[in-house]
N, C-alpha and C positions, 0 to 999 in steps of 0.2 A: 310360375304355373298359374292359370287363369283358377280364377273362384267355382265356375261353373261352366258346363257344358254349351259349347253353340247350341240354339236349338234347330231341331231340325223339322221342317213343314209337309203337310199332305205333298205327294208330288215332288219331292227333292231329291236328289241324286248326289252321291258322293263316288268321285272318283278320283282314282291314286294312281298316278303315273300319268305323264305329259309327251309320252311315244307315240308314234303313230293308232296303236290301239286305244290306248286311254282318249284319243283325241277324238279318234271315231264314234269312239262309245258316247263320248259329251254329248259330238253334232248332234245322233240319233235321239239320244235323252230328250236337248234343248227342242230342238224339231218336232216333239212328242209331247211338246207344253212343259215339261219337269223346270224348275229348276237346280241348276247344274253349279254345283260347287268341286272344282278340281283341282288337287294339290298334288306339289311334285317338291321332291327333297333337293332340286338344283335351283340355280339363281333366274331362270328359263326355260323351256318347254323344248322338245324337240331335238336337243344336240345330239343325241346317235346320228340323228334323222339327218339332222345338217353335215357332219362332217360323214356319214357315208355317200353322201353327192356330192364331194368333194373332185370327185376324178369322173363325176359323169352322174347322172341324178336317175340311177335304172329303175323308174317305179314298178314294170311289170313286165310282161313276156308276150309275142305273137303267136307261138304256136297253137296247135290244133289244142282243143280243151283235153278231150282223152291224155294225151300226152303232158300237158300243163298238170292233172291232178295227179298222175304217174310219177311226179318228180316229189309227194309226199311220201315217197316208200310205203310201210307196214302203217303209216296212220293215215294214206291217202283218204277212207273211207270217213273217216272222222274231218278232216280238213274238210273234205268236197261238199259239206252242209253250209259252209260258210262260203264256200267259192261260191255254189250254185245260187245263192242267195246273193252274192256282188262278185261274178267272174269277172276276169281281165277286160274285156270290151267295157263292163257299167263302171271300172277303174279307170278308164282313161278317159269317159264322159264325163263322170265327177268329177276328174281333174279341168278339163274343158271348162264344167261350170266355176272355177275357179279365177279362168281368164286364162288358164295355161294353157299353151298347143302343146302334143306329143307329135314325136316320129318313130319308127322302128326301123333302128338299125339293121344293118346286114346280118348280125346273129340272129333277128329277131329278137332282141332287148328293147324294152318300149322307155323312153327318153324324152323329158320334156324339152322343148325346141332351143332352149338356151343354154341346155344341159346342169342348168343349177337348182340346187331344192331350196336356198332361200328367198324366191322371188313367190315357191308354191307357198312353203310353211306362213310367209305374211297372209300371203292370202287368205288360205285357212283360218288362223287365228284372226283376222278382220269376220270374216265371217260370224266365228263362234262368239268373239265379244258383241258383235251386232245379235245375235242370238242368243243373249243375257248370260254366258258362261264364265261365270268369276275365277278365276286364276289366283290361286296363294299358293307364293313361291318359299321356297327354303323352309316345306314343310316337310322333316323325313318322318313316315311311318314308325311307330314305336310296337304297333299291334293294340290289343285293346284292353281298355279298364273298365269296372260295371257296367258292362255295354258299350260303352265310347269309344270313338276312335283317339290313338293317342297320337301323338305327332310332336317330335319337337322342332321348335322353330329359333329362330333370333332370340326372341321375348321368353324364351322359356318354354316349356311344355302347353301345351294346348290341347282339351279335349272335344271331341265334335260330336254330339247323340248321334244316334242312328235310328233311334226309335220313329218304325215310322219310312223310313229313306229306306235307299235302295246302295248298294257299297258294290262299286266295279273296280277290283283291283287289278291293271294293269301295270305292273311292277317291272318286266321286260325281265331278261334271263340272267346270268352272270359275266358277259364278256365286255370289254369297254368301263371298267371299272369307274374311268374319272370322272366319265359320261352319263352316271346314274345308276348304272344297270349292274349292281354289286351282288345281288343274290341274298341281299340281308334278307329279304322276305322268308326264304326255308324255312326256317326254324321257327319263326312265328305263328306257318300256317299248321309245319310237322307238330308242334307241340299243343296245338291243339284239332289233331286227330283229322285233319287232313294228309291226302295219300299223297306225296311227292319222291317223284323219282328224283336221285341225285341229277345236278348239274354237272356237263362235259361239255368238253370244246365240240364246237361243230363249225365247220367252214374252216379250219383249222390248219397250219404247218404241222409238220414230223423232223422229228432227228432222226439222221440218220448217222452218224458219230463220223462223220469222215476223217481222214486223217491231216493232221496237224496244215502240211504242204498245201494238200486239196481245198482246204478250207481258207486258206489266205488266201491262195491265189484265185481263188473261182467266187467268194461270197460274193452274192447278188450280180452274177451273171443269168442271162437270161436264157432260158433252153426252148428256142421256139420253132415250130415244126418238129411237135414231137407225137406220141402216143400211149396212153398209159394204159395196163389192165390188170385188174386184179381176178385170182380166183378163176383163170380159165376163160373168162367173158370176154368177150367183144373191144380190142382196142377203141379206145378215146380219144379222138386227136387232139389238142390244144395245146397252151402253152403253161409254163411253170419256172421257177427263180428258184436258183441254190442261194440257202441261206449258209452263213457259217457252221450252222448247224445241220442243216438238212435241205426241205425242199417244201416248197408254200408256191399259190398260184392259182389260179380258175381250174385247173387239170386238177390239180391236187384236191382241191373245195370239192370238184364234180364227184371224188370218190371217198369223199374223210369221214363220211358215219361208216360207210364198213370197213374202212380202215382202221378207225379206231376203235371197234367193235372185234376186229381181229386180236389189234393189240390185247386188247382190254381178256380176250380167251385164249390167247397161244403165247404171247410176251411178247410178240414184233409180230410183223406183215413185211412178206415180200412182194413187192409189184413188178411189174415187168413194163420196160421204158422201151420202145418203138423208136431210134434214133433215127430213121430214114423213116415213114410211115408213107411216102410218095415213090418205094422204089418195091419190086416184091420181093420176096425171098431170093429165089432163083437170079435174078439182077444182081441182088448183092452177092451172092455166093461165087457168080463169075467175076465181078470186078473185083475182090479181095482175092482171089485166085489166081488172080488175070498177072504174069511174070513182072516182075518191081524191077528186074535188072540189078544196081548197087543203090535202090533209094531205098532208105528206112521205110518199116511198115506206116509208120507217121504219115511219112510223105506221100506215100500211095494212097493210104487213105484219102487224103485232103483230095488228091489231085482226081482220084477216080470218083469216088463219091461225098467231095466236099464236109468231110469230118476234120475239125479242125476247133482250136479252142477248150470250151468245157465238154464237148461231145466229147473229144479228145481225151480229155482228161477224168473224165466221167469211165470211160474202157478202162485206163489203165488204175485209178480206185478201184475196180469191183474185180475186173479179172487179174488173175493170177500170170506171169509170164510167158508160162509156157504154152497157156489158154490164149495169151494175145496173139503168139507166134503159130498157132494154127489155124489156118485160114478157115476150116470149116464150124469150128468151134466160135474165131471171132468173125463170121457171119452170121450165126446164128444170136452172139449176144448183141450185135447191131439191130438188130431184128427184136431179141427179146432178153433186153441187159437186165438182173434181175437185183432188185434194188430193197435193200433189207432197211427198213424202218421201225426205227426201238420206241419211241413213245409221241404222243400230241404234243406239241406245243401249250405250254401255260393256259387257263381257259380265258384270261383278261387279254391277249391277245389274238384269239378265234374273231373271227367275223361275228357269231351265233352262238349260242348254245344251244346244247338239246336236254330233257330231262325237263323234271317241272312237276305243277300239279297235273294228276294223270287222268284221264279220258273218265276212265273209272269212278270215278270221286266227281264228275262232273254230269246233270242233268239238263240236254237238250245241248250238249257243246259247252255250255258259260256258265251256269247253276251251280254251285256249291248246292251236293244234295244235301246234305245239312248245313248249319251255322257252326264255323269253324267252334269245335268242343262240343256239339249239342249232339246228344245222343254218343259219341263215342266213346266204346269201352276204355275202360282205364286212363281217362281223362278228366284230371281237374281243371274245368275251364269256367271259372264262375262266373254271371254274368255277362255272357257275350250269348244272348237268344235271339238276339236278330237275324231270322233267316233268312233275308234277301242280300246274299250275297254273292256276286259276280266275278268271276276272274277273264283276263283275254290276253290275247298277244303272244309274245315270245315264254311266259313265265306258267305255259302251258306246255306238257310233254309232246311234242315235234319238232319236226326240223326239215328244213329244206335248202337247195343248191343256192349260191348265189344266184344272179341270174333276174330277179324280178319278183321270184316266187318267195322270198323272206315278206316281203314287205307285201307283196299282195295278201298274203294271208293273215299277216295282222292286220289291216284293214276290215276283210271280212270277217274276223274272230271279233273287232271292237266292234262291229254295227250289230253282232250277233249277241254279243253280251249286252249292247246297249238297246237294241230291241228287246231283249228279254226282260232286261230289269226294269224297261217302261210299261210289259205288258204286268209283270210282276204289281209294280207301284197300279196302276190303271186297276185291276182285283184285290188287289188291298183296299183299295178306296170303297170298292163294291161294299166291298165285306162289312165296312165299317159305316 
């Protein structure tokens, strides 16, 4: 354990966590004259970052803005202060000033030209160390002692003053466990009188218990050209993969906060699966009708409206026999197979998390209205008065689809904590 605290200077910034948010927050800091000292408990900066552009680097989204801040649900109005402050278009300039081209895909997914994020993330970090931003790795957060930040490292425990500085903690949420993002922070901020909502998977698979058969022979087959809906709404077309347990996928991700919001108040969710989503009712109802002669319903299917495979065997998992062998019963479940899902997927497995410190608890977006312990009832928190304290990114209560919009909005959540806690540090100076 070191003797005595780093000191910390007029103008300096401390930030915790090396994700996209944390990293935003530094630029803004450095760019703002602070100096920026940023520690992360991995051996490296970035890795969510890196291995989710693994299969394709989706920094953000084309669509209309209206519609891009709609995809925040019930915390749209909270997110869209940090969009409006760095929307999609000043996300893919930034990246431009980087050296990186984008394109936008046919979904309208926006896509660096080479499809990879480790040719951006150098970039970036070239940048920020040009920008005087010191990097200390394989420091994990311990939370704080007489003021200090505590952190253990290699060498031992290490404390960092804060008196003075400005603390952006960008900690990231709980999924991707090995990748940094454990969720240790909770407890540290809950016990001293900060409000957080529990951690859940978001972006997330479901089980759905199939049975022993269905589950060998179908895991990780793919079900593409489909349609999902839950709750009466509007079929979703996309696609989605049986796992041996259940079902995971872009289709799945586009509905799994109210799905697992169902779970989470009724015991299971049932969705309804769109196996033709390209034919209408009335089509299907004649061709399932339409005389088979001596071919099995199987064969008919396949051959009239190319149901074959896991479609196949997905009908005969949910329905009952004598439901298969009536034509107008198994047109309607072709139409709307209704698919019972018992719980989320593990949350180290989700894409995201959702839950976090809450909107509530936070002044202007990033603010910690007080210094985690200071002022709250029935807390003993001694010694921690520093109230310039920041939080950003995923380790904040929302959540969003895959799609561009995870990652854009920690972006504008770090520029937003990191402008704040420069104008913060800038009126402390005054003051002093």
């Amino acid at each position: 354990m070191s003797e005595s605290p780093t000191e910390a200077s007029p103008r300096h910034a401390i930030v915790i966590g090396g994700g996209p948010a944390g990293l935003m927050a530094a630029e803004v800091l450095a760019a703002g004259g602070a100096r920026v000292d940023l520690y992360d408990a991995m051996p490296s900066v970035g890795r969510k970052f890196l291995l989710a552009g693994k299969g394709g680097m989706n920094i953000t989204h084309a669509e209309a803005y209206d519609a891009f801040v709609g995809r925040y649900g019930e915390r749209a109005p909270a997110v869209q202060a940090w969009l409006d402050a760095f929307p999609p278009d000043a996300v893919r300039a930034w990246i431009h000033g980087l050296g990186v081209d984008t394109f936008v895909g046919t979904s309208g997914r926006v896509f660096p030209t080479d499809m990879k994020a480790a040719p951006l993330l150098r970039a970036w970090l070239h940048r920020l160390r040009e920008a005087g931003v010191a990097f200390h790795m394989r420091h994990r957060w311990l939370g704080w002692r007489d003021g200090a930040l505590v952190f253990a490292t290699p060498d031992g425990e290490q404390l960092v003053e804060t008196r003075g500085a400005a603390t952006v903690l960008a900690l990231g949420g709980a999924s991707w466990a090995r990748l940094g993002s454990d969720g240790a922070w909770v407890p540290l901020l809950a016990e001293r009188g900060v409000a957080v909502a529990p951690l859940v998977p978001a972006n997330c698979g479901f089980d759905a218990d199939w049975s022993p058969h269905f589950a060998e022979r179908y895991a990780g087959a793919p079900l593409t050209t489909v349609a999902m809906a839950l709750d009466g709404e509007a079929f979703r077309k996309g696609q989605l993969v049986v796992t041996a347990t259940g079902v995971e996928g872009s289709l799945v991700y586009a509905l799994s906060a109210r799905i697992r919001d169902r779970i989470a108040r009724d015991g299971q969710a049932t969705v309804l699966l769109d196996l033709l989503p390209d034919h209408d009712r009335e089509r299907v109802l004649d061709e399932v009708a339409r005389p088979r002669g001596t071919r099995s319903m199987a064969s008919h299917l396949q051959s009239r409206l190319g149901i074959k495979g896991v479609k196949s065997g997905l009908l005969h998992e949910v329905l009952s026999k004598a439901d298969y062998a009536e034509p107008a019963k198994l047109a309607r479940a072709l139409k709307a197979l209704p698919l019972v899902l018992k719980r989320p997927r593990p949350i180290d497995e989700a894409i995201s998390s959702a839950g976090g410190v809450r909107f509530e608890a936070l002044e202007g977006g990033a603010k910690l209205k007080d210094a985690p312990g200071v002022d709250a009832p029935g807390v003993d928190a001694p010694g921690v008065d520093a109230p310039g304290v920041f939080v950003a990114g995923e380790m904040i209560d929302w959540e969003a689809p895959t799609g561009g919009y995870l990652l854009t909005a920690c972006f504008g959540s770090g520029r937003a904590a990191g402008r704040a806690a420069l104008d913060w540090l800038v009126s402390s100076c005054r003051r002093t």
